[in-house]
C-alpha positions in Angstrom: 73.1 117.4 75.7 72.7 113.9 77.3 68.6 114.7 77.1 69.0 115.3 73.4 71.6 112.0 72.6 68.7 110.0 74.8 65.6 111.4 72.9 67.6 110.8 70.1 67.6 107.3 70.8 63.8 107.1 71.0 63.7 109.0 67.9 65.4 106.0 65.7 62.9 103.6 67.7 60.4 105.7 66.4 61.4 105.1 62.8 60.8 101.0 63.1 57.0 100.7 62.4 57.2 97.0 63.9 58.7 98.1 67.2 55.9 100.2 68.6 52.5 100.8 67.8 51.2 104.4 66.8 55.0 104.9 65.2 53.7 108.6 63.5 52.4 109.9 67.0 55.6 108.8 68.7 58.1 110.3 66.6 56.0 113.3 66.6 56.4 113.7 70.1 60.0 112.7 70.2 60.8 115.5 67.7 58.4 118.2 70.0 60.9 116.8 72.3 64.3 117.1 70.6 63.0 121.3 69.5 62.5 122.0 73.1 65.5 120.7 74.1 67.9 122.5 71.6 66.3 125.5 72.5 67.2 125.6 76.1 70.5 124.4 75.1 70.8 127.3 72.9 69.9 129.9 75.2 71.8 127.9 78.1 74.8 128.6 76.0 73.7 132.4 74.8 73.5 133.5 78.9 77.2 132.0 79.8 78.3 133.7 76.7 77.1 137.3 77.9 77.7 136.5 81.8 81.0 135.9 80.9 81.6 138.7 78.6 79.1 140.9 80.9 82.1 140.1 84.1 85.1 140.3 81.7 84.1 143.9 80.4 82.8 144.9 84.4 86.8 143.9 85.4 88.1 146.3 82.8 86.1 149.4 82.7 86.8 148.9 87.0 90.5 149.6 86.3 92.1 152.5 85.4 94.4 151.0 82.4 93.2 152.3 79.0 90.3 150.1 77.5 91.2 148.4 73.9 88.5 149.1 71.4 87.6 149.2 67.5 85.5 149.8 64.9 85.5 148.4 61.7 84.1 149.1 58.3 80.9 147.8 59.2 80.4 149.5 62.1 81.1 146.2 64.7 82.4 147.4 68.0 84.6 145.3 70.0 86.1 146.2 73.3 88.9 144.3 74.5 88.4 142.0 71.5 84.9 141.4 72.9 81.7 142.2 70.4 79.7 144.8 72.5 77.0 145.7 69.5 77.5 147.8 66.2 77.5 151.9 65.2 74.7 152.5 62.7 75.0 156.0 61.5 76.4 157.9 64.6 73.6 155.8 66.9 75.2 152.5 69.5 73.2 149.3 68.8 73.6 147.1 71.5 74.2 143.8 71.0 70.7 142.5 71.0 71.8 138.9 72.7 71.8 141.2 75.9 69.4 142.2 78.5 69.1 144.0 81.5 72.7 144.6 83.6 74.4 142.9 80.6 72.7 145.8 78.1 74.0 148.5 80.5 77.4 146.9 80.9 77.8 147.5 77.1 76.7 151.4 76.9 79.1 151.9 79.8 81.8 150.4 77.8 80.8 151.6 74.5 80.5 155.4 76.2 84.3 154.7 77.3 85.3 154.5 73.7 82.8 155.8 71.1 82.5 159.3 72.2 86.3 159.9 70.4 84.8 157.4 67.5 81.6 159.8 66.5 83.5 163.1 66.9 85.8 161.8 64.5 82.6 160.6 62.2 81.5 163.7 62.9 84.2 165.6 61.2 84.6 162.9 58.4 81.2 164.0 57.1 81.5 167.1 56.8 84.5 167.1 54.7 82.5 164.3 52.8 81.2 164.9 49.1 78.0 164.9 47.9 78.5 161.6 46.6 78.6 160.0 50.1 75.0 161.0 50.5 71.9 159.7 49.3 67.9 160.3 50.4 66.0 157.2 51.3 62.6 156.0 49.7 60.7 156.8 53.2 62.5 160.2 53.7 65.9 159.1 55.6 69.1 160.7 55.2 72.3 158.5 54.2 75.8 159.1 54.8 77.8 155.9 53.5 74.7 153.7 53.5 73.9 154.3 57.5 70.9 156.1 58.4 72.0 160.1 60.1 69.2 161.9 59.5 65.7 162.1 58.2 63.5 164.8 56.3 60.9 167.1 58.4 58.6 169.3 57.4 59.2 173.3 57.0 57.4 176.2 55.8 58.8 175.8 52.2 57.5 172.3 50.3 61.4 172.8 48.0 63.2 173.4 51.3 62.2 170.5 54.3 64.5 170.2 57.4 67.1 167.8 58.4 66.8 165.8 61.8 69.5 164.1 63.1 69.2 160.8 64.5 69.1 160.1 67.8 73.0 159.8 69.5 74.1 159.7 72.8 77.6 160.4 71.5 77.0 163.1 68.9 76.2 166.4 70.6 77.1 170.5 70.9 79.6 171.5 68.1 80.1 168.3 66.1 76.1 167.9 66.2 76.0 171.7 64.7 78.7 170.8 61.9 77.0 167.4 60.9 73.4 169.1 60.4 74.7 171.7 58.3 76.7 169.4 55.9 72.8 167.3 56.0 71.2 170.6 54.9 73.7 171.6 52.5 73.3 168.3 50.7 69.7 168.2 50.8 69.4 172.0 49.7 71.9 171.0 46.6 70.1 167.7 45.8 66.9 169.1 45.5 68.1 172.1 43.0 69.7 169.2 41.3 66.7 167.0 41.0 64.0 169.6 40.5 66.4 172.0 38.4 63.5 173.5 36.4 61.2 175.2 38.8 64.4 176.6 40.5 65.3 178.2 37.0 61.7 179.5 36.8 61.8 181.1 40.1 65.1 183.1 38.9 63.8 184.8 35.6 63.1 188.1 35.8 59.3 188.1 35.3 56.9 190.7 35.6 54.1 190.5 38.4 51.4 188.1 36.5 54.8 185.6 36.0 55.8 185.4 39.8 52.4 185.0 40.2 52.3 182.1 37.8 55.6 180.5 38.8 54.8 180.8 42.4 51.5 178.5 42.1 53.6 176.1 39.8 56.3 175.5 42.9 53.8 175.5 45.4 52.3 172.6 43.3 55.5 171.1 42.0 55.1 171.4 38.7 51.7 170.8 37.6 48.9 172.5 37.1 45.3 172.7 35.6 45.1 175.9 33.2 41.3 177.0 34.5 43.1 177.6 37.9 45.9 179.7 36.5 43.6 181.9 34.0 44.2 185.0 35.0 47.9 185.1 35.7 48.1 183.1 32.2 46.4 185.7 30.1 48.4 188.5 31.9 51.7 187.1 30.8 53.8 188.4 28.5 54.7 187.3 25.1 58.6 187.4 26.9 57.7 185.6 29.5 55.7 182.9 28.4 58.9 182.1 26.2 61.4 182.4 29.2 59.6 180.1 30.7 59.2 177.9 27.6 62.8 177.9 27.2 63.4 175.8 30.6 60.6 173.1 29.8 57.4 174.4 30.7 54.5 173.4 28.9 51.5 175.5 28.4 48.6 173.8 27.2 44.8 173.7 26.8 44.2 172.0 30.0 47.4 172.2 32.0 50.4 174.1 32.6 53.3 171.7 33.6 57.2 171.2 33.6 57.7 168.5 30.8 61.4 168.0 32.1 60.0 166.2 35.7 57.7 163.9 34.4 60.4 161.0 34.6 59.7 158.8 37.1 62.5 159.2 39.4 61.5 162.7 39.5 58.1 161.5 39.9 58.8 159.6 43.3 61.1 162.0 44.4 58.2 164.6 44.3 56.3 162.1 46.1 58.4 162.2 48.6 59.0 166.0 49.0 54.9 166.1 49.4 54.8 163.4 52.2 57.5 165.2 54.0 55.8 168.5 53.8 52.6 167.0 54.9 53.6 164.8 57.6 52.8 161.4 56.0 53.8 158.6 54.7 54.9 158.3 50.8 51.7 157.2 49.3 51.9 154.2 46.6 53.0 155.6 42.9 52.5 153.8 40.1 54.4 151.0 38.7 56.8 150.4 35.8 53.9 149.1 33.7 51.5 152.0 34.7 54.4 155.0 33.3 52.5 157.0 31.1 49.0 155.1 31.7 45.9 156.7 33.4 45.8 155.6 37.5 42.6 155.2 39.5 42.5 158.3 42.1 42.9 157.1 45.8 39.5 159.0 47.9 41.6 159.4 51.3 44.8 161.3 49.0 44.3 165.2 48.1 44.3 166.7 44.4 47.4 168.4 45.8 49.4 165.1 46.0 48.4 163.9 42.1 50.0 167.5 40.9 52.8 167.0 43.0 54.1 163.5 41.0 52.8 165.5 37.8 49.6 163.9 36.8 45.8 165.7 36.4 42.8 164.0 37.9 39.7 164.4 35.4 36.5 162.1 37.3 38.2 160.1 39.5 41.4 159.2 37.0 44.9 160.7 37.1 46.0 161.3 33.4 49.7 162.6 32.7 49.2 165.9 31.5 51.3 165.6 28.0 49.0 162.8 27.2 46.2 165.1 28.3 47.1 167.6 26.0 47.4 165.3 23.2 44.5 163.8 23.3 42.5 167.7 23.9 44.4 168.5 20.3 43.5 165.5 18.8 39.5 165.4 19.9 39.5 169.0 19.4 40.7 168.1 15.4 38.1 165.6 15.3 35.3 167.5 16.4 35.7 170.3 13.9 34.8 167.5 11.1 31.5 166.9 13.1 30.8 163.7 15.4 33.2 161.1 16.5 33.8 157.9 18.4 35.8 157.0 21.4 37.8 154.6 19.8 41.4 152.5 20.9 43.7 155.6 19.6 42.3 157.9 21.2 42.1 155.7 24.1 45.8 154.7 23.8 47.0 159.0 23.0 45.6 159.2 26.7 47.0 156.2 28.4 43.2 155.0 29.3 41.7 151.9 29.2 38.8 152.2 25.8 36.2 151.8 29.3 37.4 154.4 30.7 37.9 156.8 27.6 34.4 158.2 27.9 34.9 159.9 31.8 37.2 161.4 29.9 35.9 163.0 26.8 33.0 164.0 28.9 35.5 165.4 31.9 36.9 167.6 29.1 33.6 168.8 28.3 32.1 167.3 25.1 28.6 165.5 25.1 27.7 162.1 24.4 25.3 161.4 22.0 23.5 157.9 20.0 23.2 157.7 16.8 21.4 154.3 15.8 22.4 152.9 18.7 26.2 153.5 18.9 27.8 156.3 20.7 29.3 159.4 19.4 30.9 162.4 21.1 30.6 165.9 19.7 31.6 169.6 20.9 29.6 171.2 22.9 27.4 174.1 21.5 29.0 177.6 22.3 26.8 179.7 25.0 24.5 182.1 23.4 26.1 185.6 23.3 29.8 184.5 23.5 32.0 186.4 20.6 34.1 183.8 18.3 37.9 184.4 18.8 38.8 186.8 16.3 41.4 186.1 13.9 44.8 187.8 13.4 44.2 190.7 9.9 47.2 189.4 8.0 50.0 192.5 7.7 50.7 194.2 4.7 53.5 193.5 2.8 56.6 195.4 3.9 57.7 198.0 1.1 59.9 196.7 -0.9 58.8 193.3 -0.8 57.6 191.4 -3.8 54.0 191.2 -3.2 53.9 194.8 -2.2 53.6 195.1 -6.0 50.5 192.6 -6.6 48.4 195.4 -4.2 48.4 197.9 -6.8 47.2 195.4 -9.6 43.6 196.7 -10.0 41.7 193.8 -11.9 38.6 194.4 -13.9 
């Protein structure tokens, strides 16, 4: 401290320009000076702080009276009115001015006491509501706002582990109890969050609708209707309409659960992918981007673009209700003959006009110019293929009154 008052000194001499010469370069190195100083003064300080602490907790924990300790509300653990370091989650932190014998001095003190502290934690969250728990962005388990727990992988993309955090004080029967509250919540939040495809797998389809419902799980809701043909023209009047009945969509080009395209659904099926693939949740889109077109990433699988409910057609991912608008409204347009990719149809798909013709031409019509502009037009149908035959209209019940006009014979 006398160092500092002295450089101090030469520090105001600095500051008159007529009492040395070079004034800048000198109070530059006077204030080098001063920085170096309060550091080691700092850390001077720091050490006594923990030596002393470091010898008044070794005096303690050598005797045999009880040792005085507390938690409070935010997890700061003191021992004999000493701060020793914090309890995030059911996990010690050590105070982090402390190193070496000083670090171990504090997990011998904290084991003394916390051990009693988690087991009680232990048993407060598992009598805890759901409402005490929440799922990180990257895939961590809350209880209270601490970290307890984090989502692995399993064998079932709708069902993924829990993992409990690392705790030297959490361990045989309270450790049991704690993960099974975890995996009660997460089984419960997920059928929460994801309510349709849970509803889906408990209708009582036939074969071709397992089938069907099965593949949409797997993928999380989405999926493109050229992969599901078979299973799709097997199904049952019934159960296309059981199924239609809970929100899911079948279209020209995709089969999807219109309920989960939200977008907290959308990065909560981001996550459940990441966790069942072992990676890290990849970037979605932003609040300006919901409902727009998004370039595909090359290093991310199809599998992860169904999974947050969008359809990739040549290298963009397209929501698939706006797909399935602009299919209708295309296919409308090309029964009147030629047509232009213009800003509606552009904005009915969530596409930049540039980008509109990867589209059209993803979906299978052909681009054609017509003194010099372009024009898109259906392609021709493959020689031998049968038109779709329409529905014979039914007679009219007897009774009815057109049944009547049938036997009117005009000559």
């Amino acid at each position: 401290m006398s160092r500092i008052a002295h450089v101090r000194t030469w520090t105001y001499i600095t500051h008159r320009p007529d009492w040395v010469a070079g004034a800048a370069d000198w109070q530059e190195r006077a204030r080098s000076i001063e920085d170096k100083l309060s550091d080691a003064l700092h850390e001077r300080i720091t050490q006594r702080f923990v030596d002393r602490r470091s010898a008044f907790l070794v005096r303690h924990l050598a005797g045999d009276a009880d040792i005085l300790a507390s938690v409070d509300r935010q997890g700061e653990v003191r021992v004999e009115g000493a701060y020793v370091g914090r309890l995030d989650g059911f996990r010690f932190v050590p105070d982090v001015a402390s190193e070496g014998n000083a670090k171990r001095t504090l997990i011998t003190a904290a084991n003394r006491v916390l051990r009693g502290e988690v087991t009680a934690r232990a048993h407060q969250l598992a009598g805890d509501g759901d409402e005490a728990f929440a799922i990180g962005a990257s895939g961590g388990v809350l209880w209270r706002g601490g970290p307890v727990g984090r989502l692995v992988a399993s064998d079932a993309i709708l069902a993924p582990r829990v993992e409990i955090r690392a705790s030297d004080f959490l361990d045989g029967e309270a450790r049991d109890r704690v993960r099974q509250r975890l995996q009660l919540f997460i089984k419960g939040e997920i059928e929460r969050r994801l309510a349709p495809l849970f509803a889906a797998q408990a209708l009582p389809l036939e074969g071709a609708g397992r089938g069907l419902v099965f593949q949409l799980v797997d993928a999380l809701g989405c999926l493109a209707a050229e992969d599901v043909a078979a299973p799709l023209k097997a199904l049952d009047t019934p159960g296309r309409r059981a199924l239609g009945r809970i929100g899911i969509r079948f279209g020209t080009q995709s089969i999807y659960v219109e309920p989960l395209l939200g977008a907290e659904t959308e990065r909560f099926r981001a996550l459940l992918w990441a966790v069942h693939h072992g990676r890290a949740v990849p970037p979605l889109p932003g609040a300006r981007q919901r409902g727009k077109a998004i370039a595909v990433d090359p290093l991310l699988p199809p599998s992860f673009y169904a999974a947050i409910g969008r359809r990739v057609l040549d290298g963009l991912a397209l929501r698939p209700d706006r797909l399935e608008r602009l299919a209708a409204t295309a296919r409308i347009r090309a029964r009147l003959g030629r047509f232009a990719a213009d800003a509606e149809l552009a904005a009915i798909a969530g596409v930049a006009p540039t980008e509109l013709r990867r589209v059209l031409l993803a979906l299978g019509y052909r681009a054609v110019i017509e003194a010099g502009d372009e024009f898109f037009i259906a392609k021709p149908r493959r020689r031998g293929a049968q038109p779709v035959p329409r529905p014979r209209p039914r007679p009219p019940r007897e009774g009815h009154p057109f049944a009547k006009l049938q036997e009117l014979k005009f000559a």
